[in-house]
N, C-alpha and C positions, 0 to 999 in steps of 0.2 A: 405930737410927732408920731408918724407912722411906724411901727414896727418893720425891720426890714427883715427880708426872705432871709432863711437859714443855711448857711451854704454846706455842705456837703464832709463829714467829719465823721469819726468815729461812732456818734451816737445816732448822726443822719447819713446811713451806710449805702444812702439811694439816692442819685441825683433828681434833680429837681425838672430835669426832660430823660426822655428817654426815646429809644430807637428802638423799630419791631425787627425781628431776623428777618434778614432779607425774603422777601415775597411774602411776606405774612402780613403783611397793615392795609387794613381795611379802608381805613379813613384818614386823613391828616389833615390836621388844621397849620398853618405857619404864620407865625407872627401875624395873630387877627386881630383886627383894632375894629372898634364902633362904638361910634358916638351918638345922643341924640341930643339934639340943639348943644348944649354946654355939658353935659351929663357927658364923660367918659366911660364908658359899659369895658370895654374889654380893649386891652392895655400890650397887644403885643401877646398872644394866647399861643401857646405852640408845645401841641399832643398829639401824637400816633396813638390810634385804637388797632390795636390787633385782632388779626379775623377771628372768628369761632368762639374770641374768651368777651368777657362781660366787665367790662368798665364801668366802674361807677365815678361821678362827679360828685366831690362833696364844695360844701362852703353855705355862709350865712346868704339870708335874702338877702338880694339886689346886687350879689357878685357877679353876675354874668352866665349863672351855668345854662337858663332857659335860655335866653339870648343867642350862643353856643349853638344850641340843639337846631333853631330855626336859622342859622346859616348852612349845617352839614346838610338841610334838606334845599336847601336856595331858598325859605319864605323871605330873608331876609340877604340883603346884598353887602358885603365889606366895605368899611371906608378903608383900608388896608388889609394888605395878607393873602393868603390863597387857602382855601378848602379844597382836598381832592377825595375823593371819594370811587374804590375801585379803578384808580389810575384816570377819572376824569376830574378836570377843575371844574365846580361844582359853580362858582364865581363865576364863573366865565358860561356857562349854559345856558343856552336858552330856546325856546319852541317845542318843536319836536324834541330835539336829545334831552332838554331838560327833561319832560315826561317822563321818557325813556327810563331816564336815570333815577326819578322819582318812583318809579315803578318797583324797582327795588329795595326801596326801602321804607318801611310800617311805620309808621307813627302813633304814639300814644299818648294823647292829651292830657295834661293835670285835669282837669275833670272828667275824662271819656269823652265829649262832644257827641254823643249820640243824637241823632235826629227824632225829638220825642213826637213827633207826627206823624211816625213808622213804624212798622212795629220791627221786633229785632234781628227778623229773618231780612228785612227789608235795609236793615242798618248793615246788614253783616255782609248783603248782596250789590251794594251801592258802589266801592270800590271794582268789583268784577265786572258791574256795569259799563262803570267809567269807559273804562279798559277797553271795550267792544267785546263783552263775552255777552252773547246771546242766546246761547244754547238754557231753554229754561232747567233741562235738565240737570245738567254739569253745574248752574248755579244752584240749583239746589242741593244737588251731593255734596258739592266744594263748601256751601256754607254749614250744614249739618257737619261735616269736617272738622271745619276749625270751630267749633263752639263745640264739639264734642271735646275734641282738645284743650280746651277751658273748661270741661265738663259740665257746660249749662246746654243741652242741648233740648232738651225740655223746657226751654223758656225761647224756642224757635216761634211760635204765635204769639208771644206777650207783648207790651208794648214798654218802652223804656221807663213808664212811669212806674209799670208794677216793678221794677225790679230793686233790690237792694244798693246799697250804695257802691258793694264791694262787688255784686253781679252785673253793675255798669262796666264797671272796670274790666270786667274780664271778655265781656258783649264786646266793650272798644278793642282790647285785645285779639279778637278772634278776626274783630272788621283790619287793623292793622295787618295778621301775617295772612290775610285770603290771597291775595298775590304773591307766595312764599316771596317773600324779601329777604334777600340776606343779612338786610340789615334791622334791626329794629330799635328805635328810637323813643324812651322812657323818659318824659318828662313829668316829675314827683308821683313817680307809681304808685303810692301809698297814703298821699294827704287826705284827709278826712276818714281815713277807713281805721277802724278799731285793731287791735293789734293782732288778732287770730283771722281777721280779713288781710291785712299785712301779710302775715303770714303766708298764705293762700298765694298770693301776686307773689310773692318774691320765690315760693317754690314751681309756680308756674315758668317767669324769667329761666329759672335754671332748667327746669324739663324742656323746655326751645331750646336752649343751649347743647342740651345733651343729645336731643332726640332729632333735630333736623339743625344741627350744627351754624344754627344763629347767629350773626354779630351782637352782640346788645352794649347799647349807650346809657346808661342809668344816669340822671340826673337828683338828687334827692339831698336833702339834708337828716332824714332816717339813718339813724347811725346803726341802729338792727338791722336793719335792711340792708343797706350798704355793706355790714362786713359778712350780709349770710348769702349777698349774692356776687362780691366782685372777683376776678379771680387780678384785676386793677385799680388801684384807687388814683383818683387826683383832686388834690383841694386847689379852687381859686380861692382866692382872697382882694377884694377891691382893684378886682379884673385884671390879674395875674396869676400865675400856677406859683401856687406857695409849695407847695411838695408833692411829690408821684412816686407810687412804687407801691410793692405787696401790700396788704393789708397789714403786717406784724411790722412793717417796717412804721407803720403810724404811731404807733404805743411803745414806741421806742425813740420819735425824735426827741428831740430838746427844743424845739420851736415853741415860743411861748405862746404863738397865735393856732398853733395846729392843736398844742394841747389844752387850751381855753375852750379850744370850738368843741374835742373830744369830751372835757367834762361839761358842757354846755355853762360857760360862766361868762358874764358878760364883763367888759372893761371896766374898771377904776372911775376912766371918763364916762362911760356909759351909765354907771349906778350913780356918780355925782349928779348927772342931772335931774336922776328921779328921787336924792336924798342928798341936798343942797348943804342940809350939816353935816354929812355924815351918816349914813346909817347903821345901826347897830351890827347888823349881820349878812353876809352872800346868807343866800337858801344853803350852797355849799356847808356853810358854819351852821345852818340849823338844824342841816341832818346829823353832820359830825356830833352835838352837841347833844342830839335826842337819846331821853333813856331805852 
């Protein structure tokens, strides 16, 4: 039997939606549902991101947060619900306005997607192309720019294979805001990268934030990450919003599901199937336990 949402009480002092002050929401998803074949992804999803501050999206794989990310940009279409995004339905877009509206907003792929058959001036300048910017000049200024701004601008003639894992990441970053976007859209900013590269990406996220007053969508199950860049959190849980609100408000609910995913422990049911009798101990119980 599935744990049910927590409703709103004394110790979960935050409901479980919320509303931006008037004129201030950037984006808003309403009651989004998508399915594929029989798989339910997302269940009725309904969040306002506010401009200027940085939301992060928590929850385990396969809750729907990617999923999520590629409807607020239209990759993907609603079986229910509406996306708006700066007061257009983002669902409802298409041709020209779509572009338009895509123009606006960066995107940043769980692996960077850099084109490794280009070198990274070539990656960074691809998006301005799109666009019809043809002045070679201005694209070169404009990309020395934003890769200065991710301070790799010296990796402008390299080609994507010399670079490190975590100088991919920030190469895709500079190709996402070359179009200043107001918005920018994080999907798992941080997977595979060692934790002082982490570091780097999530103090970048907030220098966008502060320094050209960014939207950002953070998607991530990085719980470092998450609380050192959201200024909002939302957990889905098997494609519903299990709880929203500050970051302190998370280490305070009583949600048995919110505070299992915070100490990363997995279910009862989940360890029975990989310890059929029983097993002696969570990892929880063997750090507790260590001299």
């Amino acid at each position: 039997m599935h744990e049910q949402p927590s409703q709103v009480n004394h110790a979960d002092c935050h409901p479980r939606t919320a509303t931006c002050p008037e004129g201030t929401c950037c984006v808003r998803v309403v009651d989004l549902r998508k399915s594929f074949g029989r798989l339910e992804v997302l269940k009725g999803v309904t969040i306002e991101f506010e401009r200027g501050k940085t939301t992060v999206v928590l929850g385990p794989s396969g809750c729907g947060k990617s999923v999520m990310l590629k409807h607020i940009v239209a990759l993907l279409r609603p079986d229910g619900g509406e996306v708006w995004f700066n007061g257009r339905r983002m669902d409802a877009l298409r041709g020209q306005a779509l572009g338009q509206a895509r123009r606006e907003i960066g995107f940043l792929f769980q692996q960077g997607a850099l084109f490794d058959s280009i070198t990274v001036f070539d990656n960074v300048a691809f998006p301005l192309r799109e666009h019809g910017w043809t002045d070679q000049r201005a694209i070169t200024e404009r990309v020395k720019q934003v890769l200065d701004q991710v301070g790799l601008t010296h990796t402008i003639k390299q080609w994507p294979t010399d670079l490190s894992g975590g100088q991919r990441k920030r190469v895709a970053l500079a190709r996402a805001i070359a179009l200043e976007p107001s918005l920018v859209l994080y999907d798992e900013p941080t997977t595979g990268l060692d934790p002082i590269r982490s570091d780097i990406i999530n103090e970048l996220i907030n220098k966008l934030k502060e320094s050209l007053g960014i939207t950002s969508i953070v998607v991530t199950h990085d719980l470092q990450s998450a609380f050192k860049v959201a200024d909002w959190l939302v957990m889905l849980h098997e494609g519903q919003v299990r709880l929203q609100g500050p970051p302190d408000s998370f280490w305070i609910s009583r949600d048995p599901i919110v505070q299992r995913f915070l100490r990363g422990e997995a279910t009862p049911e989940e360890l029975s199937a990989i310890w059929p009798t029983g097993g002696p101990r969570t990892m929880g119980t063997v750090f507790e336990n260590k001299p």
